[in-house]
PALUMKE-223155 format. One record per residue (C-alpha): x, y, z; residue in one letter; chain. Coordinates in Angstrom, 1 decimal. Example, Ala and Ser with C-alpha at 12.3 -4.5 7.8 and 13.67 -1.06 7.14 Angstrom:
REM PALUMKE-223155
@u=12.3, v=-4.5, w=7.8, resn=A, chain=A
@u=13.7, v=-1.1, w=7.1, resn=S, chain=A
REM end
This chain:
REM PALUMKE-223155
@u=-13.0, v=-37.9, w=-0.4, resn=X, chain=A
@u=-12.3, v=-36.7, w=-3.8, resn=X, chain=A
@u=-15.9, v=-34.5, w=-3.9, resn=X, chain=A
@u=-14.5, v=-33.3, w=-0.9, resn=X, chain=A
@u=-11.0, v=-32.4, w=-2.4, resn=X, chain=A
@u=-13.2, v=-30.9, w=-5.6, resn=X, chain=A
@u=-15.3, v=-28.6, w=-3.3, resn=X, chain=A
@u=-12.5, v=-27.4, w=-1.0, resn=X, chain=A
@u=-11.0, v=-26.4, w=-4.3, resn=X, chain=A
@u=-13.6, v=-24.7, w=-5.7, resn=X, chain=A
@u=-14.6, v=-22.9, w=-2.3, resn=X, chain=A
@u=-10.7, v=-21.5, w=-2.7, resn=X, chain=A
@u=-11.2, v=-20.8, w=-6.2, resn=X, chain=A
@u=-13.9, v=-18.7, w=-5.4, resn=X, chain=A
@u=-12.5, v=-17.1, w=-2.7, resn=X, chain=A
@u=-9.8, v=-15.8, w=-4.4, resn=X, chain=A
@u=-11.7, v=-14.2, w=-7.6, resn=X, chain=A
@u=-13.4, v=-12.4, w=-4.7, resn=X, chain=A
@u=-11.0, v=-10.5, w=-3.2, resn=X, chain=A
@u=-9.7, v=-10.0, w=-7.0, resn=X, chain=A
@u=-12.8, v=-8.7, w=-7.8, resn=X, chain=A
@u=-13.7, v=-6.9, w=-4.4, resn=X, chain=A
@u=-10.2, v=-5.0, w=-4.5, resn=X, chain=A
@u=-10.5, v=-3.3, w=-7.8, resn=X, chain=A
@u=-14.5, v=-2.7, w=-7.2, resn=X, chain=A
@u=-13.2, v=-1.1, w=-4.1, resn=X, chain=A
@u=-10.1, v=0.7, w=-5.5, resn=X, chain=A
@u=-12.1, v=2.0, w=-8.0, resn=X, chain=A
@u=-15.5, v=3.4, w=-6.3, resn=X, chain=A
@u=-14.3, v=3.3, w=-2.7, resn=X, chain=A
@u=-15.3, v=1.0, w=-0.1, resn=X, chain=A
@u=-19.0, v=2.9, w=1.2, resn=X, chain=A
@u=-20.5, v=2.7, w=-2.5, resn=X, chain=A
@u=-19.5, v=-0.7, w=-3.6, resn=X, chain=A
@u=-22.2, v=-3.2, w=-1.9, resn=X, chain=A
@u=-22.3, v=-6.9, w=-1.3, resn=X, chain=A
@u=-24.6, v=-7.0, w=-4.1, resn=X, chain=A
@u=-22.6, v=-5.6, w=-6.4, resn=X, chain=A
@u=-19.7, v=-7.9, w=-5.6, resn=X, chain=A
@u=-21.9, v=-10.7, w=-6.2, resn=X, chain=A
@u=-23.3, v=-9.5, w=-9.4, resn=X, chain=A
@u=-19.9, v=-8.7, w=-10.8, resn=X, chain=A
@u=-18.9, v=-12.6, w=-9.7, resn=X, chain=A
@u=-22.7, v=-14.0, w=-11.0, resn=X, chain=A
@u=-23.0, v=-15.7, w=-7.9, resn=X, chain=A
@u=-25.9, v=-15.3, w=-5.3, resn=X, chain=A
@u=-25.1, v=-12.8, w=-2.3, resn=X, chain=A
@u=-25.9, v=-16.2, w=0.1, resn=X, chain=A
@u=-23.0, v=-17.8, w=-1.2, resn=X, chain=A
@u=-20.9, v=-14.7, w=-0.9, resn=X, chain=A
@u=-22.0, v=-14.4, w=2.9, resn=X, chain=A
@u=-21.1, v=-17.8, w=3.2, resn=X, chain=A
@u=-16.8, v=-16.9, w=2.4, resn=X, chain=A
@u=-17.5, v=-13.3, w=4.4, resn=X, chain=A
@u=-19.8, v=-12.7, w=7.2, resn=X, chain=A
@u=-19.9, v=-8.9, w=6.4, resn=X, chain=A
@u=-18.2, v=-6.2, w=4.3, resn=X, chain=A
@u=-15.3, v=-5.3, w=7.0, resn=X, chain=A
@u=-14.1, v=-8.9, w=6.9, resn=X, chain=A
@u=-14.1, v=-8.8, w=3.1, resn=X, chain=A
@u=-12.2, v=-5.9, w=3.2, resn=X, chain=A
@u=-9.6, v=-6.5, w=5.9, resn=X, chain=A
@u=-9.0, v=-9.8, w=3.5, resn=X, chain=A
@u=-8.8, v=-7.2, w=0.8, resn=X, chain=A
@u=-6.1, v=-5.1, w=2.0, resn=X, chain=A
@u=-4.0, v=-8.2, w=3.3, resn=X, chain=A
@u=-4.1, v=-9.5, w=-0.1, resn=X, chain=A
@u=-3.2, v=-5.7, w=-1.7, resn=X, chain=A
@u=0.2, v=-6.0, w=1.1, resn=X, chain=A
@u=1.2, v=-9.4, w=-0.2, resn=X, chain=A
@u=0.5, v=-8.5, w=-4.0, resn=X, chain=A
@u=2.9, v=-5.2, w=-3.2, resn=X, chain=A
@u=5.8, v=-7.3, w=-1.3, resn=X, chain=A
@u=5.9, v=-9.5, w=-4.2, resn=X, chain=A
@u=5.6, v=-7.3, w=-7.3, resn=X, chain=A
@u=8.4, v=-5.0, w=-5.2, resn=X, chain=A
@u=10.8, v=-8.0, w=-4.8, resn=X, chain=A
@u=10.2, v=-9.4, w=-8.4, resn=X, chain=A
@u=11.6, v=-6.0, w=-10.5, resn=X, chain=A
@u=14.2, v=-5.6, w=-7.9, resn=X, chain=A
@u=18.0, v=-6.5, w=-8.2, resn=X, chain=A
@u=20.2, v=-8.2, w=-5.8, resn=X, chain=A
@u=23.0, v=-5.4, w=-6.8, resn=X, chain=A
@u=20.5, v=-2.7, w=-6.3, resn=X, chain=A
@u=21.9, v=-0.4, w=-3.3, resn=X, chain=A
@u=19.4, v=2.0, w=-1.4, resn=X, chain=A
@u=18.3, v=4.8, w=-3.6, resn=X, chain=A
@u=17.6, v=1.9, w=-6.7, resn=X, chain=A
@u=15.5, v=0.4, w=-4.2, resn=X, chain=A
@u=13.9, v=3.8, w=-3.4, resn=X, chain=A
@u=13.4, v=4.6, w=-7.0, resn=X, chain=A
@u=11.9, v=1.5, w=-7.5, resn=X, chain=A
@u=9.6, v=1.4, w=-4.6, resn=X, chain=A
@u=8.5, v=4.7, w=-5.8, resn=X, chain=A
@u=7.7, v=3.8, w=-9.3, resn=X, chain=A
@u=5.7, v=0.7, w=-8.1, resn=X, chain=A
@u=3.6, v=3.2, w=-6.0, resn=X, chain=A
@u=2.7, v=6.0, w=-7.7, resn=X, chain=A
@u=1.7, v=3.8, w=-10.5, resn=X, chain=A
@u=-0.4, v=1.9, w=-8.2, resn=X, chain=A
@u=-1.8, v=5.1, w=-6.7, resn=X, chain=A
@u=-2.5, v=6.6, w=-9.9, resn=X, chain=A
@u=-5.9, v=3.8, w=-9.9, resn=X, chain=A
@u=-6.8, v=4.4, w=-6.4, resn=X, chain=A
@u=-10.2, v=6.8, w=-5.9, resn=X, chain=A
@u=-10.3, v=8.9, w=-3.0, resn=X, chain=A
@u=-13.3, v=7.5, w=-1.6, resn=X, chain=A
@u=-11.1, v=4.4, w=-0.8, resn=X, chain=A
@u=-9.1, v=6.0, w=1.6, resn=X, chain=A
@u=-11.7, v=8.0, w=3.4, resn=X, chain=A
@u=-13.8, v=4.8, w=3.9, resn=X, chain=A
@u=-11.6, v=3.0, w=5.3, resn=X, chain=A
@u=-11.0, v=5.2, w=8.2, resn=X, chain=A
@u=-14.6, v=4.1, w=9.1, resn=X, chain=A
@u=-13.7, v=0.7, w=9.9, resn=X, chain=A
@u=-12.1, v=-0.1, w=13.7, resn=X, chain=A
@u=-10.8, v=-3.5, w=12.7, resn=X, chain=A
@u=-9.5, v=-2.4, w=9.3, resn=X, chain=A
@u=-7.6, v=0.7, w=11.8, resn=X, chain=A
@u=-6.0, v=-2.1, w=14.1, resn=X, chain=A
@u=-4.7, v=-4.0, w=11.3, resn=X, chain=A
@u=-3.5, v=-0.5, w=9.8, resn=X, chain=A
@u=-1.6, v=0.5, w=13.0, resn=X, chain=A
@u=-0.2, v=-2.6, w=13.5, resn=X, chain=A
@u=1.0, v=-2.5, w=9.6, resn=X, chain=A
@u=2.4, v=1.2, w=10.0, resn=X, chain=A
@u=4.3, v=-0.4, w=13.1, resn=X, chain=A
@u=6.1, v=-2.7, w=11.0, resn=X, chain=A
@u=6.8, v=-0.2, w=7.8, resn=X, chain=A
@u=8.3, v=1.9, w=10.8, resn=X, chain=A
@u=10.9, v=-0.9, w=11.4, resn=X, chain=A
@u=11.4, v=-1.1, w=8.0, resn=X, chain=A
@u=12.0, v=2.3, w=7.1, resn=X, chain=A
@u=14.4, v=2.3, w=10.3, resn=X, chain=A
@u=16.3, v=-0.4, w=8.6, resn=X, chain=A
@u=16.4, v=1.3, w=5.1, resn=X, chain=A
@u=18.0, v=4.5, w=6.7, resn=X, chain=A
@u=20.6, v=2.9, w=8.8, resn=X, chain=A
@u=21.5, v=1.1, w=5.4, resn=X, chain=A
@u=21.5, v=4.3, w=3.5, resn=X, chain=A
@u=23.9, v=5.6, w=6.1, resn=X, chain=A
@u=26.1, v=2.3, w=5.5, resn=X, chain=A
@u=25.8, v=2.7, w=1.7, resn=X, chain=A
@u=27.0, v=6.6, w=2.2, resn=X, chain=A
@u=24.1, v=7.9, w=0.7, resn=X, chain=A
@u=22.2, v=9.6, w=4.4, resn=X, chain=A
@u=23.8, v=11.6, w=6.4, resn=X, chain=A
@u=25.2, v=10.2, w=9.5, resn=X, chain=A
@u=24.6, v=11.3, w=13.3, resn=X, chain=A
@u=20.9, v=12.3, w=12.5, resn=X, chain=A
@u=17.6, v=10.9, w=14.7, resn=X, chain=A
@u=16.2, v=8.1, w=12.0, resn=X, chain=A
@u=13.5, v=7.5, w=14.4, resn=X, chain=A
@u=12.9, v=11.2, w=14.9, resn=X, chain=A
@u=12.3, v=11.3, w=11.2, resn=X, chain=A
@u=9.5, v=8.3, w=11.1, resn=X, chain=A
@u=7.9, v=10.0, w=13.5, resn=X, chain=A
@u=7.5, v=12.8, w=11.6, resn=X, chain=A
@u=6.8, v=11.2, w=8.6, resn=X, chain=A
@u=3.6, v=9.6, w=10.0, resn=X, chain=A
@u=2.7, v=12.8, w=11.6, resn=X, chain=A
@u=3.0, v=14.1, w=8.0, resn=X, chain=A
@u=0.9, v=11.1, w=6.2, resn=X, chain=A
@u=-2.0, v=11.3, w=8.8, resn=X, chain=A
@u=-2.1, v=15.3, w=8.3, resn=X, chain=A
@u=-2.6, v=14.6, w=4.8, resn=X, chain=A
@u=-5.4, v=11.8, w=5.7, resn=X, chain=A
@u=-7.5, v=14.2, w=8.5, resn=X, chain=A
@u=-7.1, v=17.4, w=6.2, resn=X, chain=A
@u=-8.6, v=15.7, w=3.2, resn=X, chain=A
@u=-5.7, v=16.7, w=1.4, resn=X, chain=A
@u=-6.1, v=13.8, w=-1.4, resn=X, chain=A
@u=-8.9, v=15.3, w=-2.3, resn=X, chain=A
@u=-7.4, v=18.7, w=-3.8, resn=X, chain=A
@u=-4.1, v=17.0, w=-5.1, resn=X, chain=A
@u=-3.8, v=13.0, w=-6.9, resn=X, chain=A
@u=-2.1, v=10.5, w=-4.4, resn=X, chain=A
@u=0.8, v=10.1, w=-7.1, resn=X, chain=A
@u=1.4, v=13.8, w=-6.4, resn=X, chain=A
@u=1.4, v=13.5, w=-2.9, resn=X, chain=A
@u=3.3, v=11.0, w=-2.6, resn=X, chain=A
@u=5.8, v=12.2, w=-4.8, resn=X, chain=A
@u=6.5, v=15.5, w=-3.4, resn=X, chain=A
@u=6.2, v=14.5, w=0.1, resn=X, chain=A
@u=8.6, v=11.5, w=-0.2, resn=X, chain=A
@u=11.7, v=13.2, w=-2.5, resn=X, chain=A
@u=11.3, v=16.8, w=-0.3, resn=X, chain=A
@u=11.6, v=14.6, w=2.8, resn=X, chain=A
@u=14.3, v=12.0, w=1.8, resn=X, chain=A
@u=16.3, v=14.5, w=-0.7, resn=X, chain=A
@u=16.7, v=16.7, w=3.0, resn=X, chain=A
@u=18.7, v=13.8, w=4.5, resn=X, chain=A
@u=21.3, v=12.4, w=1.4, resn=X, chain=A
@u=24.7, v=13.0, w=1.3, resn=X, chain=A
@u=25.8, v=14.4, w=-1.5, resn=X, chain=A
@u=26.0, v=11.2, w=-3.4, resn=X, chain=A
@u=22.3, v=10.5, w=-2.6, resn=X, chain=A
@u=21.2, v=13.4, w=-4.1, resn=X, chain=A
@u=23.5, v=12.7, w=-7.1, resn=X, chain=A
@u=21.3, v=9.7, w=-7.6, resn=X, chain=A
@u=18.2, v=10.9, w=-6.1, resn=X, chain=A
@u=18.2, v=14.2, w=-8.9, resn=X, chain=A
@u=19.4, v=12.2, w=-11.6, resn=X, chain=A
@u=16.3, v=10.3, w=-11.5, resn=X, chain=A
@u=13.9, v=13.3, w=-11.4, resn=X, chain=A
@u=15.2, v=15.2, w=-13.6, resn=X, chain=A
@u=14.4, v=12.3, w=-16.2, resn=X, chain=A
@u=10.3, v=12.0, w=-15.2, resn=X, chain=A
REM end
């Protein structure tokens, strides 16, 4: 029973150095050029052993990216205050992601697009950041900082029209992701404050 404990451990263990490893490999050289072999090497194990925790390179990385949503919840959740209101949470959301995006290659996102189970997790993830951002902008409207009386789900919409142009057109390929993200996020959000949210909003960009 205890062997048993010991090599349930260390089958964990090893699992989770790698996705730690496969997620920065990937990050950093995209998905198509990073091969099981070179996941294996950078672990020292034998590529049997990794086949053994993945069947194939799609499951690895839908593991990946599940693991790169909970890492992001929590590191979100940790810097952020129980007084924050909206726009503190909007700054700091942004801060977390732009310096997160600032590592990310290019190739990563156009590879991923090649996968159909790694899409159906995506839509169903975009699904749920729509409810989210639904319930961010109703709260912004609460807090006084959105205008009131304006289609919130109008606005998602075209939001995701707007990040999937950006995905089809190559566009991260001519400008960084931080940049991208950063322009298209305060142009959009800045359009729908009240004049106290852009109080807030400015104050912040004029100190980057």
């Amino acid at each position: 029973m205890q062997f048993l404990k010991q090599n349930i451990g260390y089958k964990q263990q090893l699992k989770a150095r790698v996705l730690d490893v496969s997620k920065l490999l990937f990050l950093e050289k995209g998905v198509k050029a990073v091969k099981m072999d070179d996941i294996s090497g950078a672990l020292s194990i034998s590529k049997r052993t990794l086949y053994e925790i993945y069947d194939n390179k799609e499951d690895l990385l839908l593991e990946v990216l599940h693991l790169m949503q909970k890492e992001s919840r929590e590191k979100f959740m940790e810097g952020r205050k129980e007084d924050n209101n909206v726009m503190d949470d909007f700054i700091a959301f942004c801060q977390f992601q732009t310096e997160f995006m600032k590592n990310m290659s290019p190739s990563f996102i156009s590879d991923i697009q090649k996968y159909n189970k790694v899409q159906e997790y995506l839509k169903a993830h975009n699904n749920e950041s729509k409810k989210l951002s639904m319930s961010f902008f109703l709260r912004g409207v609460e807090e006084g900082y959105f205008l009131p009386h304006l289609n919130y789900k109008l606005i998602c919409d075209m939001m995701e029209v707007q990040r999937q142009h950006i995905i089809s057109s190559l566009l991260y390929h001519t400008y960084s992701f931080e940049e991208l993200f950063y322009n298209l996020t305060f142009t959009t959000l800045r359009g729908f404050c009240t004049t106290k949210g852009i109080a807030q909003l400015d104050s912040f960009m004029f100190q980057k």
